[in-house]
C-alpha positions in Angstrom: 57.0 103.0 119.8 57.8 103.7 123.4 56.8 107.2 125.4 60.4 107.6 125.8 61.2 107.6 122.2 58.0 109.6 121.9 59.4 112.7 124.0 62.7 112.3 122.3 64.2 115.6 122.1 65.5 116.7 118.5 65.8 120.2 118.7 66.9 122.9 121.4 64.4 125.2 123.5 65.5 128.2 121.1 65.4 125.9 118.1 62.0 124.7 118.7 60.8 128.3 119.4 62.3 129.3 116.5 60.7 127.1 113.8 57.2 126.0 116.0 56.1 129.3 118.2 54.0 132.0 117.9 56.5 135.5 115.9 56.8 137.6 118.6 57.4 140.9 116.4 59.3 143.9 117.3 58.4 147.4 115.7 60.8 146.8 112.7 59.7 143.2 111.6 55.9 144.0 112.4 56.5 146.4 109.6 58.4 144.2 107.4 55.7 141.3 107.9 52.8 143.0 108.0 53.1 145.5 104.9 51.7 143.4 102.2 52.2 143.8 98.5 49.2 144.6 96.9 48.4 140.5 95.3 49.0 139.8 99.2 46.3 142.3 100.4 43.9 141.0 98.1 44.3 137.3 99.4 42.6 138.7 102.6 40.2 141.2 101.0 38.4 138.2 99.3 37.6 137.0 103.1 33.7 137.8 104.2 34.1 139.3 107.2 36.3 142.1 108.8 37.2 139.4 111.1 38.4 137.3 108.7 40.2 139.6 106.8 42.4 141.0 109.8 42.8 137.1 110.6 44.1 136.4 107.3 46.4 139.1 107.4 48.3 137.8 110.7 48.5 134.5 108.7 50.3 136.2 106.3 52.6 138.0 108.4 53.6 134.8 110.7 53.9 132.7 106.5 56.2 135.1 105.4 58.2 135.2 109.2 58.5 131.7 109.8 56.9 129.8 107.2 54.4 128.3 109.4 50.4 128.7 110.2 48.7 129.2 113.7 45.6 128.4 114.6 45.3 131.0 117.7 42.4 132.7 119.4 42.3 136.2 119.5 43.4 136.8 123.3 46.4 135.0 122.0 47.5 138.2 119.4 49.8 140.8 120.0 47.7 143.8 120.1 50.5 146.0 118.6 50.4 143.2 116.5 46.7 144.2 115.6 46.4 147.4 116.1 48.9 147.9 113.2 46.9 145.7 110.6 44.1 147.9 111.8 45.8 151.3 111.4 47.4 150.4 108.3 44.6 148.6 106.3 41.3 149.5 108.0 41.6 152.4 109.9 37.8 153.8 108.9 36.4 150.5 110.4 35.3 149.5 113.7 36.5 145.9 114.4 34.6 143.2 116.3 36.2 140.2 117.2 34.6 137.4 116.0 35.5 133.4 115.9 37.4 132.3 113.4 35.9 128.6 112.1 38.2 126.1 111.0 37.1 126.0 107.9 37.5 129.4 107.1 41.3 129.0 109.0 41.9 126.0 106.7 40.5 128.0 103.3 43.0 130.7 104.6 46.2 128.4 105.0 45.6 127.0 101.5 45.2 130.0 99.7 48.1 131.6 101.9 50.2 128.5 101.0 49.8 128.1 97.4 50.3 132.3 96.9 53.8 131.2 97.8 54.2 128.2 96.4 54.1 125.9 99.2 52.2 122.7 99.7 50.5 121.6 103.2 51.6 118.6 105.0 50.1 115.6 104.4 50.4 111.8 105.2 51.9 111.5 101.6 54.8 113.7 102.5 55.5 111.2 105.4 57.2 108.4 103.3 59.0 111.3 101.5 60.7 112.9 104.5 61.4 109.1 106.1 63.2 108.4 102.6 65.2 111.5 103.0 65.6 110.6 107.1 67.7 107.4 106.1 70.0 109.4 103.8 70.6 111.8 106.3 71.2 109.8 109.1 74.0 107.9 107.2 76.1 110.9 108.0 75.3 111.9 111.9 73.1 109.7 114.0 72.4 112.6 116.0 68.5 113.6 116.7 69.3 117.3 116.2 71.3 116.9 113.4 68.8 114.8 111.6 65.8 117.2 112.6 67.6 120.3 110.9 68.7 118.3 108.0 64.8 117.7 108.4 63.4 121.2 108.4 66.3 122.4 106.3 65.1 119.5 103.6 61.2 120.5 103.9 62.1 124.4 103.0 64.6 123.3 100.0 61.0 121.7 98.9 58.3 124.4 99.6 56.5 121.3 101.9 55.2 123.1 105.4 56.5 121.7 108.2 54.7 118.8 110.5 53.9 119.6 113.8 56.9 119.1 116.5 55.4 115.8 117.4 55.5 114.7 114.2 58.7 115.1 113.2 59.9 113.4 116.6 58.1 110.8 115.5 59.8 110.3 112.1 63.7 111.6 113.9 62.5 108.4 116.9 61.7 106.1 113.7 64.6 106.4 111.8 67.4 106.2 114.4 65.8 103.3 116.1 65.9 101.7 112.6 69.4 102.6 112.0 70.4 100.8 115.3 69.0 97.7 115.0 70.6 97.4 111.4 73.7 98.4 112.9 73.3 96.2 115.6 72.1 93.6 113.1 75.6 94.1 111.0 77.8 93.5 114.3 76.1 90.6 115.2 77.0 88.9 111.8 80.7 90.0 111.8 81.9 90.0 115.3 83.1 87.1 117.1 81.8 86.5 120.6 85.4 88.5 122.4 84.6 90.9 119.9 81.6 91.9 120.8 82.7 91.6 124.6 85.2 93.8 124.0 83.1 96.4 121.9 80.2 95.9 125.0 82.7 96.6 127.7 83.9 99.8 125.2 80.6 101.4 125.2 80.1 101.2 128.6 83.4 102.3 129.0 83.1 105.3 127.0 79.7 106.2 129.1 76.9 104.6 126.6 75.3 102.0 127.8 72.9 100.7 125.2 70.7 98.7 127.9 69.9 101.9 128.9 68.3 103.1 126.4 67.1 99.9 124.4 66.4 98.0 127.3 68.7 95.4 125.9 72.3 95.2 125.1 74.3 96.1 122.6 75.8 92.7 121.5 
């Protein structure tokens, strides 16, 4: 696949912050998030460390926000952010930051994910979401269309989204796929002035297939 289909864009700069960046709380939603129910706390009360525990806790809060996990460093929290899971559920302790290993991130994610009933992306889910790709794109060829049907599919089913590049990979796949069978159908049922006439169309209209294939249309 080329670059160019890799950078493909399929989703908005406030779309794309929306379902793939970092919760930036305000005071009301850091309490909404962040006040766990009591099978919640526990999930981070069986971590080792204080650490770990607080960690977990932010995992929860971003889960229940945006359905998503984030592997970030501490300079990379909020510190109201912090200082409320620390107030709220630690407030005798003193905390040391300390690194977070990716196994114990992973062990987190898991545990965080099947609490809720959600199951972490894997290769497997790939041929699923390209199966549902081709029965989406039957009604809008569009990239951002197809993406939201996309993300919109993957929450119906509890299946945590792919990263971004991921899923431009799969949006790229699919309509590139869908073209050439187009392109493949017009080339068996138009005659030569028809697909002059259809060529000189799109270039009339202002899509000129060359451009973006490389090749023509017809």
């Amino acid at each position: 696949m080329s670059s160019h289909n890799k950078q493909l864009t399929i989703l908005s700069e406030a779309e794309k912050a929306a379902f793939y960046e970092l919760p930036d709380f305000n005071e009301e939603q850091r309490l909404e998030h962040f006040t766990l129910t009591d099978d919640e706390l526990q999930i981070a009360l069986k971590r080792q460390t204080l650490s770990a525990r607080v960690h977990c806790i932010l995992q929860i809060g971003y889960f229940k926000a945006v359905n998503l996990f984030f592997n970030v460093r501490w300079n990379e929290v909020d510190p109201d952010d912090l200082h409320f899971i620390l107030q709220q559920y630690f407030p005798e302790e003193s905390f040391q930051e300390q690194t977070i290993t990716s196994y114990e991130y992973y062990t987190q994610c898991n545990a965080i994910a099947h609490f809720f009933g959600y199951r972490v992306w894997d290769q497997d889910h790939q041929s699923l979401l390209n199966t549902h790709a081709m029965s989406v794109i039957q009604r809008d060829i569009q990239p951002q269309f197809v993406a939201l049907e996309l993300l919109s599919y993957l929450k119906n089913e509890k299946i945590i989204r792919p990263r971004y590049t991921t899923l431009q990979t799969i949006v790229s796949s699919v309509i590139n796929d869908e073209r050439k069978r187009l392109t493949t159908i017009l080339h068996e049922l138009l005659t030569s002035e028809e697909k002059s006439a259809l060529q000189a169309l799109l270039i009339e209209e202002g899509v000129p297939w060359k451009n973006r294939q490389n090749r023509p249309l017809l």
